[in-house]
C-alpha positions in Angstrom: 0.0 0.0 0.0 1.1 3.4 -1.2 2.1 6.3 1.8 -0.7 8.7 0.2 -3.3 7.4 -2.5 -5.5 9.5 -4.2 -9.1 7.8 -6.1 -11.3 9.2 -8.3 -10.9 12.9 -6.5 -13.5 15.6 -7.7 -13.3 18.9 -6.2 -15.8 21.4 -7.5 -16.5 24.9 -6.7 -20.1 26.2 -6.9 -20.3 29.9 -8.3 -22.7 32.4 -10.1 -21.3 31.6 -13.2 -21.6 28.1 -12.7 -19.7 24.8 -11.2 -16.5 24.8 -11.5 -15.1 21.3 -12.0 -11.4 22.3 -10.3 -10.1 18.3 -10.1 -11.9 15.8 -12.6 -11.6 12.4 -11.7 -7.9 12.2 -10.4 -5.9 9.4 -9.2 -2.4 8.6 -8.3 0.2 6.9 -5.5 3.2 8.5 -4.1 5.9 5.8 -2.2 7.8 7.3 1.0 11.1 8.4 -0.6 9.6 9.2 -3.7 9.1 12.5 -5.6 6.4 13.4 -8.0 6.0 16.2 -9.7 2.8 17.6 -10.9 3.0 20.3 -13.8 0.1 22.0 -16.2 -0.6 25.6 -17.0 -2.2 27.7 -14.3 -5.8 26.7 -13.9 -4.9 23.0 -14.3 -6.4 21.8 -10.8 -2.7 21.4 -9.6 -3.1 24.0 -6.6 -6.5 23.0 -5.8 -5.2 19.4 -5.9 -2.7 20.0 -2.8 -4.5 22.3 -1.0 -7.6 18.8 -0.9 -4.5 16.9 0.3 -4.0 19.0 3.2 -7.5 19.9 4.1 -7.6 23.5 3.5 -10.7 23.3 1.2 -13.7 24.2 3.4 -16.2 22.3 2.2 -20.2 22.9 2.6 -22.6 25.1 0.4 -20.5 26.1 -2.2 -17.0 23.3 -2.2 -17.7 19.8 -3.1 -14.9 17.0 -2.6 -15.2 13.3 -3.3 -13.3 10.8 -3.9 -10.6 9.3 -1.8 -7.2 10.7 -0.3 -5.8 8.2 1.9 -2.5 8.6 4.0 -1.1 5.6 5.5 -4.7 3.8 5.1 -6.8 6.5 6.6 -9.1 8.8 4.5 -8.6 12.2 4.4 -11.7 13.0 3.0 -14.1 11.5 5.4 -11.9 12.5 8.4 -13.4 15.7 10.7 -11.3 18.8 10.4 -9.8 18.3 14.0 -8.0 15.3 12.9 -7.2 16.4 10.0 -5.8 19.8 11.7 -4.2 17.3 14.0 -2.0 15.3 10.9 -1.5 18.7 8.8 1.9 20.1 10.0 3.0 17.0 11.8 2.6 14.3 9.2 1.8 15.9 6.2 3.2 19.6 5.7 2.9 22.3 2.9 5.4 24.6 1.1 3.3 27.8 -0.1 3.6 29.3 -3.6 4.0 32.7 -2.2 6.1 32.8 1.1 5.9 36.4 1.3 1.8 36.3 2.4 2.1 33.1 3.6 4.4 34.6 6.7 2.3 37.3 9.0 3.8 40.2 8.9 3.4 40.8 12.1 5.2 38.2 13.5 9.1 37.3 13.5 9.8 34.2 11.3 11.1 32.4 14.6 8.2 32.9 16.2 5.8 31.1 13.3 8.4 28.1 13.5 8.0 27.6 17.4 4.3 28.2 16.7 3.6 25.3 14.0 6.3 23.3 16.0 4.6 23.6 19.4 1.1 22.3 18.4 2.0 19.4 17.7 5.1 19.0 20.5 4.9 19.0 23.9 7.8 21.5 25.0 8.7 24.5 26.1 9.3 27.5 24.4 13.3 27.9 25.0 13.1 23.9 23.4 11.1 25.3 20.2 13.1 28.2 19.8 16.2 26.0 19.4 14.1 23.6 17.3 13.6 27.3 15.3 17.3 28.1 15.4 18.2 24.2 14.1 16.0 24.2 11.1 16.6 27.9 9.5 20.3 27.0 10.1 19.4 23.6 8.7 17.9 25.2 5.7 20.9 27.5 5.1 19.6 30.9 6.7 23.2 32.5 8.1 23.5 33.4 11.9 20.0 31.6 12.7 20.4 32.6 16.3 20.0 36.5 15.3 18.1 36.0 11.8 15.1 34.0 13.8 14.5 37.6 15.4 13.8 39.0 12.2 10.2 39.7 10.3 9.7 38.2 7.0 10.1 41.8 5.1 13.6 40.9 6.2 14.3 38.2 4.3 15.1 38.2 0.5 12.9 36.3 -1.3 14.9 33.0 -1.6 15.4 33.0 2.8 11.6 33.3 2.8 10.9 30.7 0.9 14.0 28.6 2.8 12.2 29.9 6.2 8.6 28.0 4.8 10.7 24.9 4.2 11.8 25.1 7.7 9.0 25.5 9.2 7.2 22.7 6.9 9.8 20.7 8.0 10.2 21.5 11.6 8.0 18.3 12.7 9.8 15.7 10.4 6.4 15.2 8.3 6.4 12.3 6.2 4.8 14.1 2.8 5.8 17.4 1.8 4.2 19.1 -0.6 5.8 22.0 -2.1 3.2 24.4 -4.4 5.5 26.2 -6.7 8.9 26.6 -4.8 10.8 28.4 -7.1 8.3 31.0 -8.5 9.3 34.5 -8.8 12.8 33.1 -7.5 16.1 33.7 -9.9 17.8 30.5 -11.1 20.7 30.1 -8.9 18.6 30.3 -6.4 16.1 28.1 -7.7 18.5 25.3 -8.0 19.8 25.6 -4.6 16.1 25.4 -3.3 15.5 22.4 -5.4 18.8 20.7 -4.2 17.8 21.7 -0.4 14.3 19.9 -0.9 15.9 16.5 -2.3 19.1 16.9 0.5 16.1 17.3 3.1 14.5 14.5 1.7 17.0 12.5 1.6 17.5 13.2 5.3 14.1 12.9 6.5 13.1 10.1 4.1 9.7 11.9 3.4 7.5 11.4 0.2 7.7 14.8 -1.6 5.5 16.4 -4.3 6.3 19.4 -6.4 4.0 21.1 -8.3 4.9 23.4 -11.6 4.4 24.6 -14.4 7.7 24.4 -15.5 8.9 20.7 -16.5 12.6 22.4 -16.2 12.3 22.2 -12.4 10.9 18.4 -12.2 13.1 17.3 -15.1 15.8 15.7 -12.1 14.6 15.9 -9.1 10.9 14.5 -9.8 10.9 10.3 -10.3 7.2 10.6 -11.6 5.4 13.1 -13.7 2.0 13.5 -13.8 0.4 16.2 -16.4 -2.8 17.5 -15.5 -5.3 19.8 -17.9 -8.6 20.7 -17.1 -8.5 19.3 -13.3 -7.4 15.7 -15.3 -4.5 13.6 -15.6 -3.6 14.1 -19.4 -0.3 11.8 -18.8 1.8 10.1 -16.5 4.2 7.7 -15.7 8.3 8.0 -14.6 10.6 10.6 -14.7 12.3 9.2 -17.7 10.0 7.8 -20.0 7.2 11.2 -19.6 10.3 13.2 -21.1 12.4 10.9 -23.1 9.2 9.6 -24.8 5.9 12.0 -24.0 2.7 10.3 -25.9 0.2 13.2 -25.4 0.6 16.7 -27.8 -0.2 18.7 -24.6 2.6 17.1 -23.3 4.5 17.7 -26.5 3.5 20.8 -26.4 5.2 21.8 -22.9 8.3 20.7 -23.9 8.5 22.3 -26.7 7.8 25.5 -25.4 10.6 24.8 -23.1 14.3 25.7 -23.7 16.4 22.8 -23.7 20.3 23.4 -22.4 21.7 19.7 -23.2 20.9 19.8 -27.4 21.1 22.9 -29.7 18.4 24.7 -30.6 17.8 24.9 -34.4 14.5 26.3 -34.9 12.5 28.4 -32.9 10.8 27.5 -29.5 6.9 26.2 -30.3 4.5 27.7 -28.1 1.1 25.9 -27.1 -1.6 27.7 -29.3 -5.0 29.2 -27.6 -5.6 29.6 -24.0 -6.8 27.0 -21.0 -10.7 26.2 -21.0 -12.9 27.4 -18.6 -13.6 24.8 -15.9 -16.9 26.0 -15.8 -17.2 25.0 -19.4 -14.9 22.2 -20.3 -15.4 21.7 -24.2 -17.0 18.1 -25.2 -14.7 15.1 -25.7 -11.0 15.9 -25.4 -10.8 18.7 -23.3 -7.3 19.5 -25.4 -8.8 19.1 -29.1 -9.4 22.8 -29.5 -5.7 23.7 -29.1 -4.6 20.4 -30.4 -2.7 20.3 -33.7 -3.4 16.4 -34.5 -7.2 16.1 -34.3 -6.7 15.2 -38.2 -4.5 12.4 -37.3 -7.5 10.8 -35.2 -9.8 10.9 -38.1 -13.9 11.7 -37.6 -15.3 13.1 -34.5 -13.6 10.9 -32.1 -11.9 14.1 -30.3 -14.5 16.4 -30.4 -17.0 13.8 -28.7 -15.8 11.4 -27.0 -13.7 11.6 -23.6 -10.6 9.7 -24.2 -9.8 7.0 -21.6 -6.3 7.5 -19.5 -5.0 3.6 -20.5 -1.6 2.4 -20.1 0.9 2.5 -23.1 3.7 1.3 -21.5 4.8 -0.1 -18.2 4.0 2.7 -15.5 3.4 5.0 -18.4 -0.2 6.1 -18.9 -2.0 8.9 -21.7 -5.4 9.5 -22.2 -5.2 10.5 -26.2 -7.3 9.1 -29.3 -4.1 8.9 -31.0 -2.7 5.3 -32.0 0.9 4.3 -30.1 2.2 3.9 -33.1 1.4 7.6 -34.6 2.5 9.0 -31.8 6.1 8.2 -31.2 5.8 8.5 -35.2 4.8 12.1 -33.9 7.1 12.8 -31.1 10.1 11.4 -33.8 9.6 14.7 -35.5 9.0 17.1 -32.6 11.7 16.0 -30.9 14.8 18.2 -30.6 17.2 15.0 -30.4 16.0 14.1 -33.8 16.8 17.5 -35.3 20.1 18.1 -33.8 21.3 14.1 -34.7 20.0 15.4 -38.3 22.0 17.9 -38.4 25.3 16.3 -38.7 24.3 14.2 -41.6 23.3 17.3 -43.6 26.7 19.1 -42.9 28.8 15.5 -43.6 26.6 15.6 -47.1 27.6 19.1 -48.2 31.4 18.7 -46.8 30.9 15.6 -49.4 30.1 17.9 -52.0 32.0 20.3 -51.9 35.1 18.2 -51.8 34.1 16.4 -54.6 
C-alpha cells in the first residue's frame, strides 16, 4: 500500500457563473522516498489538488470533494477537520507558492516556527526556539540565532521561501508538498532550493510532491510526472520515460515550449496555441482538441466527442489521447529536438561531401 493514495478525487466549486469542475476524476500513489512532480498551466487543478490533500478546502454550500485521499490507510476525505488539523503540520506539511503572504507580517519568522512546532510538541518554548534556530540553520539561513529575530520583510525572497521549508519541515512530516517553490525566485537560487528539498528529503526520508508549471524544475529531481489539464490527468508515468518519450501533444506541447540546455536549438521555440478552457465550461470530448494540432491524425469526430480513456501505453506510463501508439512516437520522432540536432550532422557531412568532390 502506497504512503498517500489518491481515487477518483472531484473537487468542484459552486459559483454564479456556474460549477467549476477544479479536479476531474484524479488518481495517483506517491511511495515514502519518492518525488512526484505535478506540472500544467495555471488553472490545471494542480493547486486546488494540494491544498484537498492538506485539508484547507472548506467544504459545505458552495465546495464539493469526493473521492478518496488516503495517507497511510486513513481517508482524508471522510476524516473531521480536527484530525485532519491534528496530521497537517505533523505528518503531512505544505510549502506555499508565495512565502511572502504566507508569513504574518506581524510576527518574527522564529516565532511562526516555534508556533507550527509547538502544536504538535509537547515543549517548552526555550526547546522550540532551538528547534527554530536548528531548522533555518538547517535550511541555510546565516547566523540563525539572530536572523530568527527578524520579520519576514527581512528576508530576501529565496530566505523566505527557505524559512517556509523550515517551518514545513520542523516536525519531520512524512509528505511534503511544495506548491510552486521556485516561482518568482532567480535560477541560482532556484537550484539551490531544489537541491535543499531532495538533500532534506534525503534526510528525512519523506514522500515529496512538487508542483509546476515548468517541467525544467521536475526534469531531475521528480521520479514521476504527472500532467494535468482541465483538473485531469492528461499523462503520467516516470521521470524518464514522460520526457524521453511524452505520448500526449499537450505534453509535446510543454516541452516544446521549453528551452532545452543539453541539445542545440535549431529552430524556434513552439508555443502551445489558444488559451486553458474554462472549468466552468470544459469543451465536449478531449478537453485538449481545441488547441490540439493532431485532431486530423485521429480521423472523424472521435476528439470532439468522446472523452478519451487515461490507458496504459507502457509499463507505468499512462496517456489518455485518441491517437494510436504507433502515430504518436511516429509524432514525437519529429517534434523531438534529439531528432533534429542528430540530423544535423548528416546534412553538414553531405555538403562537406560535395563540396570536396
Amino acid at each position: 500500500m502506497a504512503m498517500l493514495e489518491v481515487r477518483d478525487l472531484h473537487v468542484q466549486f459552486r459559483t454564479d457563473d456556474g460549477v467549476v469542475k477544479a479536479v476531474d476524476g484524479l488518481s495517483f500513489d506517491l511511495e515514502r522516498g519518492r518525488t512526484l512532480g505535478i506540472v500544467g498551466e495555471s488553472g490545471s487543478g494542480k493547486s486546488v489538488t494540494s491544498l484537498a490533500i492538506m485539508g484547507l478546502h472548506r467544504q459545505g454550500k458552495y465546495t464539493e470533494i469526493t473521492g478518496e485521499i488516503r495517507l497511510d490507510g486513513e481517508d482524508l476525505v471522510s476524516a473531521t477537520p480536527e484530525r485532519v488539523r491534528q496530521l497537517r503540520g505533523n505528518k503531512m506539511a505544505m510549502i506555499f507558492q508565495d512565502p511572502l503572504t504566507s508569513l504574518h507580517p506581524y510576527y518574527t519568522v522564529g516565532a511562526q516556527i516555534i508556533e507550527a512546532y509547538r502544536v504538535h510538541n509537547d515543549v517548552s518554548k526555550q526547546a522550540a526556539r532551538q528547534r527554530a534556530i536548528d531548522m533555518l540553520g538547517r535550511v541555510g539561513i546565516p547566523q540563525p540565532a539572530v536572523r530568527v529575530d527578524d520579520y519576514p520583510h527581512q528576508f530576501s525572497g529565496g530566505m523566505r521561501q527557505r524559512a517556509m521549508i523550515a517551518m514545513a519541515l520542523s516536525c519531520d512530516p512524512e509528505l511534503l508538498i511544495a506548491d510552486e517553490p521556485t516561482t518568482a525566485l532567480d535560477v541560482t537560487v532556484q537550484a539551490q532550493i531544489l537541491d535543499l528539498i531532495v538533500d532534506l528529503q534525503g534526510e528525512f526520508g519523506s514522500a515529496v510532491i512538487i508542483i509546476t508549471h515548468d517541467l525544467g524544475v521536475v526534469a531531475e529531481v521528480a521520479d514521476e510526472i504527472l500532467v494535468m489539464y482541465a483538473g485531469r490527468e492528461a499523462e503520467g508515468g516516470g521521470g524518464e520515460e514522460v520526457f524521453g518519450h511524452p505520448r500526449h501533444p499537450y505534453t509535446w506541447g510543454l516541452l516544446s515550449s521549453m528551452p532545452r540546455l543539453d541539445v542545440a536549438r535549431v529552430d524556434r521555440l513552439r508555443p502551445i496555441p489558444g488559451t486553458p478552457p474554462s472549468l466552468i465550461n470544459v469543451p465536449p470530448g478531449c478537453p485538449f482538441h481545441p488547441r490540439c494540432a493532431y485532431v486530423a491524425e485521429v480521423g472523424g469526430d472521435r476528439c470532439r466527442t468522446e472523452v478519451p480513456r487515461l490507458l496504459e501505453s507502457g509499463p507505468g506510463h499512462k496517456e489518455a489521447c485518441h491517437l494510436t501508439l504507433a502515430k504518436k512516437q511516429e509524432i514525437w520522432e519529429r517534434l523531438s529536438p534529439r531528432t533534429a540536432v542528430e540530423a544535423e550532422p548528416e546534412v553538414q557531412q553531405g555538403a562537406t561531401e560535395v563540396e570536396a568532390s
